[in-house]
One Martini backbone bead per residue (centre of mass of N, CA, C, O) as a GRO file, in nm:
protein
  270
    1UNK     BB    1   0.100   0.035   0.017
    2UNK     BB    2   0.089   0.369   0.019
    3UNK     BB    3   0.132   0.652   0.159
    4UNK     BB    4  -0.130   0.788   0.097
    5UNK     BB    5  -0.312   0.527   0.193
    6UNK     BB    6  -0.223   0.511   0.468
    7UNK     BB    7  -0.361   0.786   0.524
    8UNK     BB    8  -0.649   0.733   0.449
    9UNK     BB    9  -0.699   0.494   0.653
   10UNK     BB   10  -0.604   0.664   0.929
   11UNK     BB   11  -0.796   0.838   0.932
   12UNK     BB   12  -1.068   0.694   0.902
   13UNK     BB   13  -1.030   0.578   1.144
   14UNK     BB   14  -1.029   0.822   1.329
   15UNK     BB   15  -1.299   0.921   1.239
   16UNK     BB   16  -1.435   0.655   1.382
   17UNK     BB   17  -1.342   0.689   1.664
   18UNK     BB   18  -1.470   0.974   1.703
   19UNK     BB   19  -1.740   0.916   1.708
   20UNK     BB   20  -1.794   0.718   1.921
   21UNK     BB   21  -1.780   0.977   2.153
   22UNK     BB   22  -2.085   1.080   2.022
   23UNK     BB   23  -2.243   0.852   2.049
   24UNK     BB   24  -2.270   0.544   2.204
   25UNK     BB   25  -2.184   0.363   2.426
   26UNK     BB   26  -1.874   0.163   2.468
   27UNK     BB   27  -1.682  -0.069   2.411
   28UNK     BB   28  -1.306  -0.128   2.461
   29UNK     BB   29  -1.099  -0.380   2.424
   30UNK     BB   30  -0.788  -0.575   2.512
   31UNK     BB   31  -0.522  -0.621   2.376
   32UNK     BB   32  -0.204  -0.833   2.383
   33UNK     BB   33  -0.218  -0.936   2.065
   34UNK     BB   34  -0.283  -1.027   1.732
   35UNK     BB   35  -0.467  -1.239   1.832
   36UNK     BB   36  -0.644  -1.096   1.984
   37UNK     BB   37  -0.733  -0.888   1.828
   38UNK     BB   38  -0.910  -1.100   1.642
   39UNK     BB   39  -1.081  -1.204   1.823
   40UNK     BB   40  -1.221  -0.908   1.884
   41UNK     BB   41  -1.296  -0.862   1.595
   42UNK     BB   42  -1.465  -1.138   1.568
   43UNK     BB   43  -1.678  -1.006   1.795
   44UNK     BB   44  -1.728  -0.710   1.646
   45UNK     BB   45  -1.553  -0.473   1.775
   46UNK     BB   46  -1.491  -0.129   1.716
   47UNK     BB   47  -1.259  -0.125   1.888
   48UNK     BB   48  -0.901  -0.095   2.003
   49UNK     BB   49  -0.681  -0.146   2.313
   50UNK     BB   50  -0.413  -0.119   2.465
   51UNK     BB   51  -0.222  -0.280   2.731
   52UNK     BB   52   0.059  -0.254   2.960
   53UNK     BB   53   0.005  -0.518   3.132
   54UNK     BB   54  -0.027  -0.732   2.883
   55UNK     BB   55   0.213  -0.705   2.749
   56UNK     BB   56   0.396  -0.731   2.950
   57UNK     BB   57   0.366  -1.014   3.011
   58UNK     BB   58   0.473  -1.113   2.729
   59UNK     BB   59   0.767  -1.019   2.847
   60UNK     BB   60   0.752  -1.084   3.189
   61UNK     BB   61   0.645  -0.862   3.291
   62UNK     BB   62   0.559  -0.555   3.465
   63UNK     BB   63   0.406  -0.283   3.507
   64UNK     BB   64   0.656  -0.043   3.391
   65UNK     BB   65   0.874  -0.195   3.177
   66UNK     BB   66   0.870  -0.022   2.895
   67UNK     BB   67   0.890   0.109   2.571
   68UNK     BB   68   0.861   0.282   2.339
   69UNK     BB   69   0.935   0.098   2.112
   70UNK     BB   70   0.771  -0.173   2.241
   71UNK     BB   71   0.511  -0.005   2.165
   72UNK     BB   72   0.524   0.056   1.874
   73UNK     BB   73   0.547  -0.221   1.769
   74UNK     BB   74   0.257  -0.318   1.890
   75UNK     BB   75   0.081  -0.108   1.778
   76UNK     BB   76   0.163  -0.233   1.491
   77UNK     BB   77   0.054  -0.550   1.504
   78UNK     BB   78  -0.231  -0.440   1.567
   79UNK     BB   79  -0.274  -0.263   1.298
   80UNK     BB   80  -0.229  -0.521   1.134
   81UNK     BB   81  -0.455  -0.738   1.201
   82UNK     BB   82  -0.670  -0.516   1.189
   83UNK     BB   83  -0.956  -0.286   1.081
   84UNK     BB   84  -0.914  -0.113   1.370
   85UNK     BB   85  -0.919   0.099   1.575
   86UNK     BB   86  -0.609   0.227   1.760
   87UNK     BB   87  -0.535   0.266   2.128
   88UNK     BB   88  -0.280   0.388   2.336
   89UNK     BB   89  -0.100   0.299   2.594
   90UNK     BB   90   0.144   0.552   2.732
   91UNK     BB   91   0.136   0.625   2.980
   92UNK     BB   92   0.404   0.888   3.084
   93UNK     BB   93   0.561   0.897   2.802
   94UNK     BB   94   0.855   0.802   2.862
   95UNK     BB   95   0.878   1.029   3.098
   96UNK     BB   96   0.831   1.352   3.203
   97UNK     BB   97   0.802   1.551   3.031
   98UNK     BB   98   0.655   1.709   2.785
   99UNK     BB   99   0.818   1.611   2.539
  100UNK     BB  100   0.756   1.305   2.579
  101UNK     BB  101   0.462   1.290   2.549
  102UNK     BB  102   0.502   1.416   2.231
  103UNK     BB  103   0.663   1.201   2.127
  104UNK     BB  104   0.445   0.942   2.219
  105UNK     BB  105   0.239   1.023   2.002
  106UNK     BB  106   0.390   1.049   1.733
  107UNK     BB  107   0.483   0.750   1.770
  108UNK     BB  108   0.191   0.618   1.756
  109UNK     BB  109   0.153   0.714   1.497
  110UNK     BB  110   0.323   0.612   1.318
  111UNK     BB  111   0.207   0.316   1.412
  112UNK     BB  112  -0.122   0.372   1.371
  113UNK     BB  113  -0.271   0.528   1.601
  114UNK     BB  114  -0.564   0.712   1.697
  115UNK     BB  115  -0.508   0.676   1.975
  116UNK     BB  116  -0.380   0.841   2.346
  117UNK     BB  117  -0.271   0.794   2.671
  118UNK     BB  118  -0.186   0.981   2.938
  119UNK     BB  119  -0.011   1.030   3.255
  120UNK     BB  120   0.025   1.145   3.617
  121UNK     BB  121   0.253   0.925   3.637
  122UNK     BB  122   0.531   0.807   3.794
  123UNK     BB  123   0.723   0.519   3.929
  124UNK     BB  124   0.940   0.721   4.096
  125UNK     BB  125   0.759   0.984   4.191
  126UNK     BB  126   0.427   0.972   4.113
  127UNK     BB  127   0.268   1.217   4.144
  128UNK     BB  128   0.212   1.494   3.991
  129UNK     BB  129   0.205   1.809   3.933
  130UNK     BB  130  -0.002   1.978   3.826
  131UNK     BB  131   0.092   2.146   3.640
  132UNK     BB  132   0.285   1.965   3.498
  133UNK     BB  133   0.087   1.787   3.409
  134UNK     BB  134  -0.078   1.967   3.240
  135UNK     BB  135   0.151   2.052   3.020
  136UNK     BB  136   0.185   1.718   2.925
  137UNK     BB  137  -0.107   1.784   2.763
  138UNK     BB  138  -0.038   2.022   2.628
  139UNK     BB  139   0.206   1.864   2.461
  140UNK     BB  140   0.017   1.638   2.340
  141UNK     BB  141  -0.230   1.835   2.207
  142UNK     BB  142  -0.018   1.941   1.984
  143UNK     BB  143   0.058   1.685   1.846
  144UNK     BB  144  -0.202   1.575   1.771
  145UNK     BB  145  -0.284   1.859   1.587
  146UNK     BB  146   0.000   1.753   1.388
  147UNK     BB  147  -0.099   1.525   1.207
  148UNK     BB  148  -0.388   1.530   1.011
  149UNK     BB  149  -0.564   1.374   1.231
  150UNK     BB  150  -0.806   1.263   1.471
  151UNK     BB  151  -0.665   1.253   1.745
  152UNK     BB  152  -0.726   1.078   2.074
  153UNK     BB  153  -0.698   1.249   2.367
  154UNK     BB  154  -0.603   1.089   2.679
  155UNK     BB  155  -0.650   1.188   3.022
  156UNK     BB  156  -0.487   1.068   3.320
  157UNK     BB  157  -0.605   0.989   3.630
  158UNK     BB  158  -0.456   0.811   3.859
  159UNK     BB  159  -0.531   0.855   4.244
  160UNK     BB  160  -0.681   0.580   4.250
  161UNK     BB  161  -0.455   0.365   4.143
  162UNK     BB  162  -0.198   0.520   4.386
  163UNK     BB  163  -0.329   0.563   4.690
  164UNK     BB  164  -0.547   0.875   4.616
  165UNK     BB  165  -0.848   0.869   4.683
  166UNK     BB  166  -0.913   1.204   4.538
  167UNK     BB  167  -1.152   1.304   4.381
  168UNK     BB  168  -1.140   1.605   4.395
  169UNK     BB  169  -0.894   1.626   4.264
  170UNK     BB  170  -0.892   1.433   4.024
  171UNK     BB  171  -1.111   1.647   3.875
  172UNK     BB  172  -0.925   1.899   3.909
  173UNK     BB  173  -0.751   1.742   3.665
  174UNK     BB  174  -0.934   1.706   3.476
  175UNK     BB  175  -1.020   2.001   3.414
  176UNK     BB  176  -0.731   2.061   3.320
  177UNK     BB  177  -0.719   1.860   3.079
  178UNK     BB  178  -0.915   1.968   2.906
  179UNK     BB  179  -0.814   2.250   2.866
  180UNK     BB  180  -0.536   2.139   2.753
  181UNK     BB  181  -0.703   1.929   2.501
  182UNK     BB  182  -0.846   1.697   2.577
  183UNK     BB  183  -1.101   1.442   2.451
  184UNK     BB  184  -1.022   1.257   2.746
  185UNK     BB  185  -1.150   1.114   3.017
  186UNK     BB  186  -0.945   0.962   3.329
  187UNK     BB  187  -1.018   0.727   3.596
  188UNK     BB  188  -0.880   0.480   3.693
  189UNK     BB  189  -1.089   0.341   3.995
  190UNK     BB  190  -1.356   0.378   3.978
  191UNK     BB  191  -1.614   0.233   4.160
  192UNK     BB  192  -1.901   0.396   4.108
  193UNK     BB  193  -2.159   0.570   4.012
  194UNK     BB  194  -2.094   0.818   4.198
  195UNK     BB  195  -1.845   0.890   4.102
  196UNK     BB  196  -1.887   0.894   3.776
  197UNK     BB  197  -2.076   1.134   3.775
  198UNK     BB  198  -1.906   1.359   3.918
  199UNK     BB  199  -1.700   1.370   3.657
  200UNK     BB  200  -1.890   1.394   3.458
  201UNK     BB  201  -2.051   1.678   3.620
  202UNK     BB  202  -1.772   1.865   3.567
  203UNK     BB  203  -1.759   1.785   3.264
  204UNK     BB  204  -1.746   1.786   2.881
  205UNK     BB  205  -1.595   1.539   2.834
  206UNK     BB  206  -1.530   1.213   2.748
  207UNK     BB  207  -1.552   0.890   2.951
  208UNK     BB  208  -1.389   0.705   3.065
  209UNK     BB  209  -1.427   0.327   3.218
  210UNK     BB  210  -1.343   0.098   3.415
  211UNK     BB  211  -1.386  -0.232   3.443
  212UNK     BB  212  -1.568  -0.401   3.723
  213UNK     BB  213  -1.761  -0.664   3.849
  214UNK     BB  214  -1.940  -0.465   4.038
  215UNK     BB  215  -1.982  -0.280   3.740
  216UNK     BB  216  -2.215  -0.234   3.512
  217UNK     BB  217  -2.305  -0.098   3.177
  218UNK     BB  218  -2.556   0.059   3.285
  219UNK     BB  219  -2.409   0.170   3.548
  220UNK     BB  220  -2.226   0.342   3.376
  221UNK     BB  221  -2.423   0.501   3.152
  222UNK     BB  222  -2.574   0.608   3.338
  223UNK     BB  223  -2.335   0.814   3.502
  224UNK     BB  224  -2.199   0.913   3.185
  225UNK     BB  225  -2.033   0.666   3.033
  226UNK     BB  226  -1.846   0.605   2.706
  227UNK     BB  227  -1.609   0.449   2.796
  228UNK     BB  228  -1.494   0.082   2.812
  229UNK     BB  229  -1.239  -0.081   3.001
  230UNK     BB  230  -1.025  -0.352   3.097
  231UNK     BB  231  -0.766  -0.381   3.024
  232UNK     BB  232  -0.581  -0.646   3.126
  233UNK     BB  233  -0.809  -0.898   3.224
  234UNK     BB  234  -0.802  -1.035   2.965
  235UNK     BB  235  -0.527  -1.164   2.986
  236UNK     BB  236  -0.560  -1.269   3.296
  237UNK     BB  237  -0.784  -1.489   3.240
  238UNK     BB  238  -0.633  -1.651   3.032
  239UNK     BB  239  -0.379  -1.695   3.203
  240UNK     BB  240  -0.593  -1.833   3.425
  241UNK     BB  241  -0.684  -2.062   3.185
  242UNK     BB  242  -0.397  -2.190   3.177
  243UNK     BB  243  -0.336  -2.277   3.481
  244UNK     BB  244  -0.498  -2.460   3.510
  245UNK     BB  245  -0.466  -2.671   3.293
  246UNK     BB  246  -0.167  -2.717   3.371
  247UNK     BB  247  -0.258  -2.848   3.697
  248UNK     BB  248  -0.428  -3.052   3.585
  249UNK     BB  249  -0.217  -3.209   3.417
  250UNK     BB  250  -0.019  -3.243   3.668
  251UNK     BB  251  -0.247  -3.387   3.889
  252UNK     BB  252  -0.384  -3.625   3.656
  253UNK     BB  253  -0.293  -3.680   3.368
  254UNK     BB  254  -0.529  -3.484   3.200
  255UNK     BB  255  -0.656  -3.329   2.918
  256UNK     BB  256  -0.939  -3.207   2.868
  257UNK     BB  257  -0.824  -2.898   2.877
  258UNK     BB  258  -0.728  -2.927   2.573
  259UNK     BB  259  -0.997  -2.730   2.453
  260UNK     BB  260  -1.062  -2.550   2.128
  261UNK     BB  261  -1.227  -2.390   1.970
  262UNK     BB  262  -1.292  -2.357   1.603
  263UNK     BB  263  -1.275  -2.048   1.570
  264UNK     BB  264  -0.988  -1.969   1.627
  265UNK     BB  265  -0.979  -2.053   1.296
  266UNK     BB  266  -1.144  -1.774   1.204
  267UNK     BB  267  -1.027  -1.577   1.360
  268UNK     BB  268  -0.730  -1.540   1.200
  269UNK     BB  269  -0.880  -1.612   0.875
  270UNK     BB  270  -1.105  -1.356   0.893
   0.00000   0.00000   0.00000
């Protein structure tokens, strides 16, 4: 395909991306790998989200042990597998400053990512000063704009899964991120539907929802999330029913657990 092509492909995407944060609240499932990739898309779903811990995991690591390098790579493999538009964790930018973040954006979207968020959380020093936080956003929002298709850039607010759930913090970071450019807000680890509410009601960008077993997708929709995603969740039940199947096999010595859907073939090969 021609690189003119490529891009007009590349738009399409983005601009089928954006539409659905204006439509009805969605489901966004995360592939781990371009195999699972393929399995989500044959299952219907309209967009798919890397994961940055279900990744980790197939290289054997823990989340946040990523390189920009090995994220652009996978975003490649990701979006050469299925003709679905393809959103990016990366994290915070695999940097501290500005200048990092603007960066990983760009680096996503050359792998052909039509969307991608960045976080306010360092795994060495914390969660950031609002300020610098904001400043990251604001210039992750300008390379954004100056790609040529509407990426969709998502801001998140880590304070609920980094050990200080300061809802009122969070909002103020979330309306923060607003300003300086984000399409999109996100608070991973709202536990309920009233959390989801104050952060809808304060914001006036389409909300992301982490989803977790507790809350149903009606009580995310009721509260105002128009975007659902699960995370790693989804490498990790794979990989925990991988693990019964090996423990049933080394302590009984039969198979009976080793059959696998004849679908499986049909999605690598639809």
């Amino acid at each position: 395909m021609s690189q003119r092509n490529v891009a007009l492909v590349q738009k399409d995407k983005a601009e089928a991306f954006r539409a659905l944060h204006g439509g009805e609240p969605f489901l966004i499932p995360n592939p781990w790998d371009a195999g699972s990739a393929k399995v989500l898309a044959g299952l219907g779903f309209q967009a798919l989200a890397t994961t940055s811990s279900g990744f980790a995991f197939t290289l054997g690591r823990l989340d946040g042990n990523l390189t920009l390098d090995e994220v652009t790579a996978h975003v490649r493999a990701l979006d050469q597998a299925t003709e679905l538009p393809v959103s990016v964790d990366l994290e915070n930018g695999y940097g501290p400053t500005p200048e990092d973040a603007a960066l990983a954006i760009r680096r996503a979207a050359e792998a052909g990512a039509v969307g991608g968020s960045i976080e306010d959380y360092d795994p060495e020093g914390g969660i950031y000063a609002l300020d610098h936080a904001t400043e990251r956003v604001a210039a992750a929002a300008e390379a954004a704009r100056t790609l040529g298709f509407p990426f969709t850039l998502t801001a998140r607010a880590e304070n609920q899964i980094r050990g200080n759930p300061d809802l009122d913090d969070t909002i103020a970071r979330l309306q923060a991120y607003e300003r300086a450019g984000a399409d999109v807000l996100y608070a991973p680890g709202l536990r309920s539907g009233e959390e989801i509410r104050a952060v809808s009601e304060a914001t006036s960008r389409p909300i992301s929802v982490l989803a977790h077993p507790e809350l149903s997708m009606p009580e995310i929709v009721d509260a105002g999330g128009q975007r659902i995603s699960v995370g790693g969740a989804l490498a990790f039940v794979a990989a925990g029913a991988m693990a019964v199947a090996a423990a049933q096999m080394r302590d009984s010595g039969e198979f009976a657990a080793l059959t696998a859907p004849a679908k499986v073939w049909k999605w690598l090969t639809g």
